[in-house]
C-alpha positions in Angstrom: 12.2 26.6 -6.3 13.0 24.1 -3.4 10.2 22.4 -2.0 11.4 23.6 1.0 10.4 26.9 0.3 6.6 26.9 -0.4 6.0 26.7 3.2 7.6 28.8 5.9 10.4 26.8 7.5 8.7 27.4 11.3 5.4 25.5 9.9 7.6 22.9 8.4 9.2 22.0 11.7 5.9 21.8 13.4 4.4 19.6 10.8 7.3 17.2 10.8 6.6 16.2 14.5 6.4 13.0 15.0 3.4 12.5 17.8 3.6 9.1 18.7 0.3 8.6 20.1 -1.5 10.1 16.6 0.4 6.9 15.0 -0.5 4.2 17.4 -3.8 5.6 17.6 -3.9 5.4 13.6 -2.6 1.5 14.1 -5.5 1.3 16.1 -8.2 2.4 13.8 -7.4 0.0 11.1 -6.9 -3.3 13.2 -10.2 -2.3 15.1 -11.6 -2.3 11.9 -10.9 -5.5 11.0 -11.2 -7.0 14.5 -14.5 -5.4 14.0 -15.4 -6.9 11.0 -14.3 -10.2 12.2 -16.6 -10.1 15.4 -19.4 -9.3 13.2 -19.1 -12.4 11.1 -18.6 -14.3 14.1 -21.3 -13.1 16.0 -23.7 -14.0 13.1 -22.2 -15.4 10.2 -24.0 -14.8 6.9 -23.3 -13.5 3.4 -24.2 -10.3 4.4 -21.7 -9.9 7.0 -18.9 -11.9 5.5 -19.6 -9.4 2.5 -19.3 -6.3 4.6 -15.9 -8.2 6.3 -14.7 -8.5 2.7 -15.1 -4.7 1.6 -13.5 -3.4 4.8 -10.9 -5.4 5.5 -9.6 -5.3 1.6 -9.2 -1.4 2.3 -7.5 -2.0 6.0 -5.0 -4.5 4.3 -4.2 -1.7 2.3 -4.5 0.8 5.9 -1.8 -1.2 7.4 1.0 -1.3 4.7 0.3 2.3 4.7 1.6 2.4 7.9 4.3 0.3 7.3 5.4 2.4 5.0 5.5 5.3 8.1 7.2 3.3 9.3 9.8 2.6 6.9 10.1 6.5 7.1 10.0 6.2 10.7 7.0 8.6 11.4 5.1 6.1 13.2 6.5 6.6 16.8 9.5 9.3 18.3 11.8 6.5 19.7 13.4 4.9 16.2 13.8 1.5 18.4 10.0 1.7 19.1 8.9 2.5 15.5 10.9 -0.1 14.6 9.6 -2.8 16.4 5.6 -1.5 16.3 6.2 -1.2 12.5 7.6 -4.9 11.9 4.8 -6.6 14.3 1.7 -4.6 13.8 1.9 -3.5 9.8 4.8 -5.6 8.3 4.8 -9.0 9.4 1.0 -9.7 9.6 1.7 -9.3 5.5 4.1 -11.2 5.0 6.4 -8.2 4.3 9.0 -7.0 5.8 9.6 -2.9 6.6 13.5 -3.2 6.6 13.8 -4.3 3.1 10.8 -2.2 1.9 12.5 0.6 3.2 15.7 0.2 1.1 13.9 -0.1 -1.8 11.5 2.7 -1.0 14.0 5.2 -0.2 15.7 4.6 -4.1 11.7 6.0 -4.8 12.4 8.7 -3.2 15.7 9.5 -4.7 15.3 8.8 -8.2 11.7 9.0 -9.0 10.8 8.7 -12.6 14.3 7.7 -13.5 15.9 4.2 -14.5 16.7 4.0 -10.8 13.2 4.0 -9.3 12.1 0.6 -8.2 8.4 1.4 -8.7 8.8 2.9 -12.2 6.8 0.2 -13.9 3.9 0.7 -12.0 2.8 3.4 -13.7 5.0 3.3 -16.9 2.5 1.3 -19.1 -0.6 3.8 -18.6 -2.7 5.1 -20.3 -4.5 1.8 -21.3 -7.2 0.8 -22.5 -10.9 0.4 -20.8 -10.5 -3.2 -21.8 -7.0 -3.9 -20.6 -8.4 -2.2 -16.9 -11.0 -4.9 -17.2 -8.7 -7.8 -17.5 -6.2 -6.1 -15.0 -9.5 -5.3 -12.3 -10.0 -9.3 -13.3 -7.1 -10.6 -12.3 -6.9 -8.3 -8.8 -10.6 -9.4 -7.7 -10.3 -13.0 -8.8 -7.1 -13.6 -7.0 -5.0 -14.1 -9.4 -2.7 -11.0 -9.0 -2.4 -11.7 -5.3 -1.2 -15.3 -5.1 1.2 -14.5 -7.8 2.2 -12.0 -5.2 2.4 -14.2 -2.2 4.4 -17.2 -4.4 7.0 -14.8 -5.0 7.3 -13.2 -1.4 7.2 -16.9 0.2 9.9 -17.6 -2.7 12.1 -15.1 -2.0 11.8 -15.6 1.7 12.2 -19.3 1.2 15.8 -18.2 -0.3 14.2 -19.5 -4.4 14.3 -17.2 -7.3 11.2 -15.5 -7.0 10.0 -16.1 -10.7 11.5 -20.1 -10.7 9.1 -22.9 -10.8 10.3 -26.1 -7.6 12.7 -25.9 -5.7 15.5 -25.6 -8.0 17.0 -28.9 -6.3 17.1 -27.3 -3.0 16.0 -29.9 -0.3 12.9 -29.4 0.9 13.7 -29.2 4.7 16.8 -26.4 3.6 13.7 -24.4 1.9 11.3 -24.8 4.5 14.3 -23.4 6.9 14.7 -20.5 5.8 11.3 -19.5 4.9 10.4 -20.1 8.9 13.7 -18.3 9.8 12.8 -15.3 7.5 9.0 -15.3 8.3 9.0 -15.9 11.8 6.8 -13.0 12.5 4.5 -13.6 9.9 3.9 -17.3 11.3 3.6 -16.0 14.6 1.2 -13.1 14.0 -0.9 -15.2 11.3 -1.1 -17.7 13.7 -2.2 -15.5 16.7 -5.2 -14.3 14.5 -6.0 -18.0 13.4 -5.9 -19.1 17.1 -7.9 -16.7 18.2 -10.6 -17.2 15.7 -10.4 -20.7 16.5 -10.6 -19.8 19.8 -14.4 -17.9 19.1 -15.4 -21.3 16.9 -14.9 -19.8 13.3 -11.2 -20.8 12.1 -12.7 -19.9 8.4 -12.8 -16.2 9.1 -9.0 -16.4 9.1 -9.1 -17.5 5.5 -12.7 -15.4 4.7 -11.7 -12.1 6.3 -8.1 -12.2 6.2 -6.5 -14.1 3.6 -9.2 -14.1 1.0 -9.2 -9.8 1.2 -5.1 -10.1 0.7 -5.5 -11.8 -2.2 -8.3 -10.3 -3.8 -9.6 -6.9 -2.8 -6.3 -5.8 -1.5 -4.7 -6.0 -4.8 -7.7 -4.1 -6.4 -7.3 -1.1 -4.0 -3.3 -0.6 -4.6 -3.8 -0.9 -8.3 -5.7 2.1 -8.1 -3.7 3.6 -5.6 -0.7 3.2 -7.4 -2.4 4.5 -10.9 -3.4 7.6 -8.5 0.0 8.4 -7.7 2.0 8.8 -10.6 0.2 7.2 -13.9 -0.3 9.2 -16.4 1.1 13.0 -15.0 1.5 15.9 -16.4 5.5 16.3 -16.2 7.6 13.6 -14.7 10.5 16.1 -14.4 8.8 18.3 -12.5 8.6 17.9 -9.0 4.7 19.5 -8.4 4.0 17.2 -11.5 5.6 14.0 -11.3 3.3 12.1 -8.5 -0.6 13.5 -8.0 -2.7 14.3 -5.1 -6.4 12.8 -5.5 -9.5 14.6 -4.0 -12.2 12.2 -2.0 -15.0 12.1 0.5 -14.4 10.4 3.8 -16.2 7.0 2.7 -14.2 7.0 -0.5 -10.8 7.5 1.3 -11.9 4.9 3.9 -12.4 2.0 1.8 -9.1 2.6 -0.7 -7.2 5.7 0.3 -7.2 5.1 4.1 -4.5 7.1 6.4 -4.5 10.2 4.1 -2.6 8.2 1.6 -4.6 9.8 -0.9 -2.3 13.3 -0.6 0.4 11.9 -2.3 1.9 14.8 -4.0 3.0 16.5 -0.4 4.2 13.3 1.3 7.1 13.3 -1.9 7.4 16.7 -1.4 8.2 16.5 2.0 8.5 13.1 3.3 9.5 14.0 6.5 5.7 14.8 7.9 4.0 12.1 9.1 0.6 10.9 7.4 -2.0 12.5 9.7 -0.4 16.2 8.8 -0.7 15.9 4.9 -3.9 17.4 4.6 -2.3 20.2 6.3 0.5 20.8 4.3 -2.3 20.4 1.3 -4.1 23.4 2.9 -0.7 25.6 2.8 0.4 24.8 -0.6 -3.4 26.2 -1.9 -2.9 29.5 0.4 0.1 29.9 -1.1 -1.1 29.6 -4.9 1.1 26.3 -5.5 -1.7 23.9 -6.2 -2.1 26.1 -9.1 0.2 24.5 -11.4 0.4 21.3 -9.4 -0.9 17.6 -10.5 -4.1 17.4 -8.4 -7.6 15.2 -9.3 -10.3 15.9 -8.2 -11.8 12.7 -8.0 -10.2 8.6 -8.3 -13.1 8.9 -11.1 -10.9 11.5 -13.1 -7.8 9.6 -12.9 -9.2 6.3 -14.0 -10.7 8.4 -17.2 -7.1 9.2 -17.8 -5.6 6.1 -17.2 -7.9 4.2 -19.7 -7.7 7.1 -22.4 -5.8 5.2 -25.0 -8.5 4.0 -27.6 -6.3 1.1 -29.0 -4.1 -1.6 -27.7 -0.8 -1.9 -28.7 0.1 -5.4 -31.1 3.8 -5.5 -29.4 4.2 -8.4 -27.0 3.4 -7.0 -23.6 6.0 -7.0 -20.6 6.0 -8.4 -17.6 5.0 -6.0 -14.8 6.4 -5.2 -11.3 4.9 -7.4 -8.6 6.0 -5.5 -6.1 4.1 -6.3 -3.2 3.7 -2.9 -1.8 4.9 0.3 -3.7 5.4 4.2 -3.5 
């Protein structure tokens, strides 16, 4: 049965609108957050409030590549110019990513997931695990190891270097430096509009303690276990109500590492024309209509981490490299 048909075609159109004050609005939420967060700490800088900065901006990090990824699909605003430009200057470029290039490698996701031709395969290939290979992995995310690796081999790659090379690979040094500012540009520009105006309020470290030190450490923590939600460890990776999973939460839950509904995962591949904020929605419809029933839903990020860390004994072979894909499905 096509997707298409488990809900009536009239719904579908409705739920496919794009309403673009619902995704500036959404935009809204997760920078206020983190604004937020960082007025705290300014106002009265402590342990306890850089600690509450750390836990909620490590979740918005994830909020606003969520919404990059909208607007990759271009669900974030009507006009395509205008989802265009909000996406690259409010969710991409404050990452250091870039939403045009994301979105020709998600769409291959899309088109060929579970095959040799998806681009986020790995992530959930080498699952189950494990409890003590999570460990190291959970490690290596909340130490920051996972997350400068990540960073080196975006600035690489925008720096025109092999992303996994060591130098400069006899480049010169101003030819390098070039092209990272010419492919970056927005990056600089936002980054440095957050650092200025921190400076500005007399605490330049809350740039690096509420900003950077969340992307490389909590961030990378919450899409591990975003990514193991979506599609590790499913029941059928042919089937298409099988081959990526929904996972249940409570509101705090869903705040701090599912934020923006990404959590519904199953009916954004199912129909990834709908935009974020009507997922639940289209979650309702599929249960009235019975197709849940045989569908790959959790109830809980609990029950998916049990079956992500079933395997009772690590494997002797050498392990491979994983993706370091700096945001995937």
């Amino acid at each position: 049965m096509s997707a298409a048909k488990y809900i009536e075609k009239e719904k579908l159109k409705e739920l496919g609108r794009v309403q673009s004050w619902r995704g500036l609005a959404a935009i809204a939420w997760s920078w206020g957050w983190i604004a937020a967060s960082m007025a705290l700490y300014c106002w009265r800088p402590s342990v306890l409030t850089f600690a509450v900065g750390w836990l909620v901006v490590s979740g918005r990090h994830l909020g606003i590549a969520i919404l990059m990824h909208e607007g990759a699909h271009r669900l974030l605003l009507k006009s395509s110019k205008y989802n265009d430009i909000v996406g690259r200057w409010l969710t991409a470029y404050p990452l250091m990513l870039s939403m045009d290039v994301y979105r020709q490698i998600h769409v291959q996701h899309h088109k060929n997931t579970w095959t040799d031709a998806d681009p986020d395969r790995s992530l959930a290939t080498p699952f189950p695990i494990t409890k003590r290979s999570m460990w190291r992995k959970v490690f290596r995310d909340l130490s920051g190891r996972t997350g400068y690796r990540r960073y080196v081999m975006i600035a690489r790659l925008s720096a025109g270097l092999s992303p996994k090379g060591n130098g400069l690979g006899g480049v010169p040094l101003h030819t390098v430096a070039a092209t990272f500012v010419k492919n970056q540009k927005g990056f600089l520009i936002t980054n440095g509009v957050m650092l200025g105006a921190l400076t500005a309020a007399g605490h330049p470290e809350a740039f690096f303690l509420l900003w950077w030190l969340p992307a490389l450490t909590g961030y990378s923590f919450v899409m591990r276990l975003r990514s193991i939600a979506e599609h590790a460890v499913v029941g059928d990776t042919e089937d298409e109500l099988r081959q990526t999973r929904t996972t249940l939460a409570p509101f705090w839950l869903r705040f701090l590492i599912a934020p923006h509904h990404v959590n519904y995962h199953l009916e954004h591949h199912l129909y990834m024309y709908v935009p974020h904020y009507n997922l639940p929605k289209v979650h309702r419809l599929l249960g009235e209509a019975g197709v849940l029933d045989r569908a790959e839903v959790a109830t809980s990020y609990w029950q998916v981490l049990k079956l992500a860390t079933s395997k009772s004994k690590e494997d002797d072979a050498p392990k491979k490299q994983g993706t370091l894909l700096p945001f995937g499905t």
